[in-house]
C-alpha positions in Angstrom: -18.6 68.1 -22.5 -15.3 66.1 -23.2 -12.7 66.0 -20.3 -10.3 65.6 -22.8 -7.7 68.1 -24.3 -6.9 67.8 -27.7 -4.2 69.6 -29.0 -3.3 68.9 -33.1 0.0 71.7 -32.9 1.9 73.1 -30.2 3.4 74.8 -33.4 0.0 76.8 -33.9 0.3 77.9 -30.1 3.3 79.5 -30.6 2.8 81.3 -33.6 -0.4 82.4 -31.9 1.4 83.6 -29.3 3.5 85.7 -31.6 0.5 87.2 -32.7 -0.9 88.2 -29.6 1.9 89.7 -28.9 2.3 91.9 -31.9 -1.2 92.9 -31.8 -0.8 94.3 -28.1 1.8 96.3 -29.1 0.1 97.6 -32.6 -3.0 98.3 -30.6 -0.9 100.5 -28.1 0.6 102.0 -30.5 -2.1 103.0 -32.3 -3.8 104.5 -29.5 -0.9 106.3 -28.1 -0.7 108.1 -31.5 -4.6 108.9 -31.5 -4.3 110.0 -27.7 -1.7 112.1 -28.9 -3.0 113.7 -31.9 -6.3 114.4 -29.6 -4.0 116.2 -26.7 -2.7 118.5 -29.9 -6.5 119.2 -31.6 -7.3 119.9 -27.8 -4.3 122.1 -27.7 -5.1 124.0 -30.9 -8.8 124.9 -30.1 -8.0 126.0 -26.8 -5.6 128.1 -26.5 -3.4 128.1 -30.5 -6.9 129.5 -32.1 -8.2 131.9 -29.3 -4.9 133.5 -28.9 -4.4 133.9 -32.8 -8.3 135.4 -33.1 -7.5 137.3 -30.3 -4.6 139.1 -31.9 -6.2 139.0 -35.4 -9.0 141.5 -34.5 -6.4 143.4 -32.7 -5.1 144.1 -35.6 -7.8 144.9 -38.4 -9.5 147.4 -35.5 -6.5 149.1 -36.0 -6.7 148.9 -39.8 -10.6 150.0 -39.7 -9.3 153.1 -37.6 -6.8 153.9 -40.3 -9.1 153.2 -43.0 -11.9 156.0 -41.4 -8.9 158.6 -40.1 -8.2 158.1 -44.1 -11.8 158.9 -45.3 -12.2 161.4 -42.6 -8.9 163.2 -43.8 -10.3 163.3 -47.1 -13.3 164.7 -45.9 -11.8 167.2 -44.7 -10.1 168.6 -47.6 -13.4 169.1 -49.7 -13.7 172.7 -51.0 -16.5 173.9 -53.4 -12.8 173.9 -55.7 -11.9 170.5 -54.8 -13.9 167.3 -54.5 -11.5 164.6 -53.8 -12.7 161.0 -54.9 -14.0 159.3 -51.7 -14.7 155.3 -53.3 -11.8 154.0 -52.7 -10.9 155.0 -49.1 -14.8 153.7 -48.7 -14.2 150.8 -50.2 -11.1 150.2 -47.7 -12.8 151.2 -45.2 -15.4 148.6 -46.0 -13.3 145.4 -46.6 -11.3 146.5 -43.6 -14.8 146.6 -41.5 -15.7 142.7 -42.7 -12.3 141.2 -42.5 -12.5 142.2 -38.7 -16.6 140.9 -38.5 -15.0 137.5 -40.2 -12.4 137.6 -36.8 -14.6 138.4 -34.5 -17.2 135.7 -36.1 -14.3 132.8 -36.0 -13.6 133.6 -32.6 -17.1 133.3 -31.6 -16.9 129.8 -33.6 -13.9 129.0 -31.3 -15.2 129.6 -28.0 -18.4 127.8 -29.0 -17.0 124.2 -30.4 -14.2 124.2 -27.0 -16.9 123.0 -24.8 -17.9 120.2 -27.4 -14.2 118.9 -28.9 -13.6 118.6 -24.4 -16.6 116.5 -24.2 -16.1 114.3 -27.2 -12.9 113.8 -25.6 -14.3 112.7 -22.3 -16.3 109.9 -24.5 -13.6 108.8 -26.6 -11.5 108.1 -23.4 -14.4 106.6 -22.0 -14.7 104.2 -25.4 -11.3 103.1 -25.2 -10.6 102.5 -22.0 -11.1 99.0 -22.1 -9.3 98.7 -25.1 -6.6 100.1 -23.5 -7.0 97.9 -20.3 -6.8 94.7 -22.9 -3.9 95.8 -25.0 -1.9 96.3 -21.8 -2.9 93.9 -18.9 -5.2 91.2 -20.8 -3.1 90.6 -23.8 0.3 90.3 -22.1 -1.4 88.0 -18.9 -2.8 85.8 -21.9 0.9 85.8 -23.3 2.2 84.4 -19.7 -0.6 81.7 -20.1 0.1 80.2 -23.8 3.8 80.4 -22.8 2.6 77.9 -19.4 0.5 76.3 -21.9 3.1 75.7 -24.5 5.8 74.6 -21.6 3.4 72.5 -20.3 3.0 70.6 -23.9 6.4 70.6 -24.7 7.5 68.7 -21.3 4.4 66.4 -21.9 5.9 65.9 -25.6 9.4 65.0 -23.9 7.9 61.7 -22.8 8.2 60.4 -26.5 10.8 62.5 -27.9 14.4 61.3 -27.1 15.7 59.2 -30.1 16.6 56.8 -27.9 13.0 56.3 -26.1 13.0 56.0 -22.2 12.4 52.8 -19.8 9.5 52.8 -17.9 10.8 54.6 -14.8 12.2 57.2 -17.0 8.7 57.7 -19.1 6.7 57.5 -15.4 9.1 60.5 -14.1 8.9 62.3 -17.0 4.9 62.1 -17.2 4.8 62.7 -13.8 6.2 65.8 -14.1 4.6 67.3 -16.8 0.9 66.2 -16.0 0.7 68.1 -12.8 1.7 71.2 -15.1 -0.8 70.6 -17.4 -3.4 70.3 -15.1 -2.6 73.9 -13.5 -2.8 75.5 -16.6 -5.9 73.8 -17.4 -7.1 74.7 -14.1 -6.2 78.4 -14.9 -8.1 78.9 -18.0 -10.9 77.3 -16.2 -10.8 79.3 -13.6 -11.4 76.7 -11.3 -9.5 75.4 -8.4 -9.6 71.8 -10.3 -9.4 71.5 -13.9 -12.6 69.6 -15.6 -9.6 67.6 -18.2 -8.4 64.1 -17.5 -4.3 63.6 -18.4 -3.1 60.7 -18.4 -2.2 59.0 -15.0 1.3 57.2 -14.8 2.5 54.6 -12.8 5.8 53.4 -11.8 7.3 50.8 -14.0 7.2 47.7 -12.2 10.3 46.3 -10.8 11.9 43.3 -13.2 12.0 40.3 -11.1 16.0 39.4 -9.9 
């Protein structure tokens, strides 16, 4: 393995970093808005539809007891004289009868799919968790670590980059201080407690002779 760094664009490092950090905060966004749109499907199936089923068969039992006091009524009022048509209270009667079995059937169909939306719930948290865990801790700690990274670069850049150029002492101090930096950060991506990568050593300019 080679001990030595080679870095082409501290340019590229930054707009990296950029895009880390726009991704972090597209991947929590997105899952804040499916997290929320799960918390509302939860809502719905547990307590919106039951409630609404609920009142829903409330009400067609009491149209199916209208519809029969209807057809009893009419019932009633049969004479050997008089033979009042009975279809169409029957036929009331009748749709009145299913639209309460279609109530009483979606209910059922409520309570049965509660216990299965909770537990596919329970799995999708358990998918994303560490997602979750890299969009908020990894990606930002990552962040903190190009922005070393790039510092680092940049003060080892400096040697070279005054228009002016430096003397020796001023090159040394400058080198100096930027190669311990870069051997931290090194050290951190490594995770070691010494980095395996060779910078280049400096030593003081000699003194010119009186």
């Amino acid at each position: 393995m080679s001990s030595q760094a080679e870095v082409h664009s501290v340019e590229a490092l930054r707009d990296f970093r950029v895009a880390l950090a726009l991704y972090g905060e597209d991947a929590l966004a997105a899952l804040g808005a499916a997290d929320a749109e799960l918390r509302r499907t939860v809502q719905w199936l547990q307590q919106d539809r039951p409630f609404y089923w609920q009142e829903q068969i409330k009400r067609r039992r009491e149209r199916v007891a209208s519809a029969r006091a209807d057809l009893f009524k009419l019932k009633l009022q049969k004479t050997p004289e008089h033979h009042p048509s009975l279809s169409e209270p029957k036929e009331r009667l009748r749709q009145a009868e299913a639209s309460l079995q279609d109530a009483e059937r979606r209910l059922t169909l409520v309570r049965k799919w509660q216990p299965a939306l909770q537990q596919a719930a329970m799995e999708y948290h358990g998918s994303v968790q560490r997602l979750k865990d890299l969009a908020a801790s990894d990606v930002p700690r990552a962040i903190g670590l190009l922005t070393r990274i790039v510092e680092a670069l940049e003060a080892y850049l400096d040697v070279t980059a005054p228009a002016g150029g430096l003397d020796g002492a001023g090159a040394a101090s400058s080198m100096a201080r930027a190669t311990p930096a870069m051997e931290a950060v090194a050290a951190e991506i490594l995770g070691r407690d010494e980095p395996d990568v060779a910078f280049p050593a400096v030593s003081p300019a000699p003194e010119e002779a009186p």
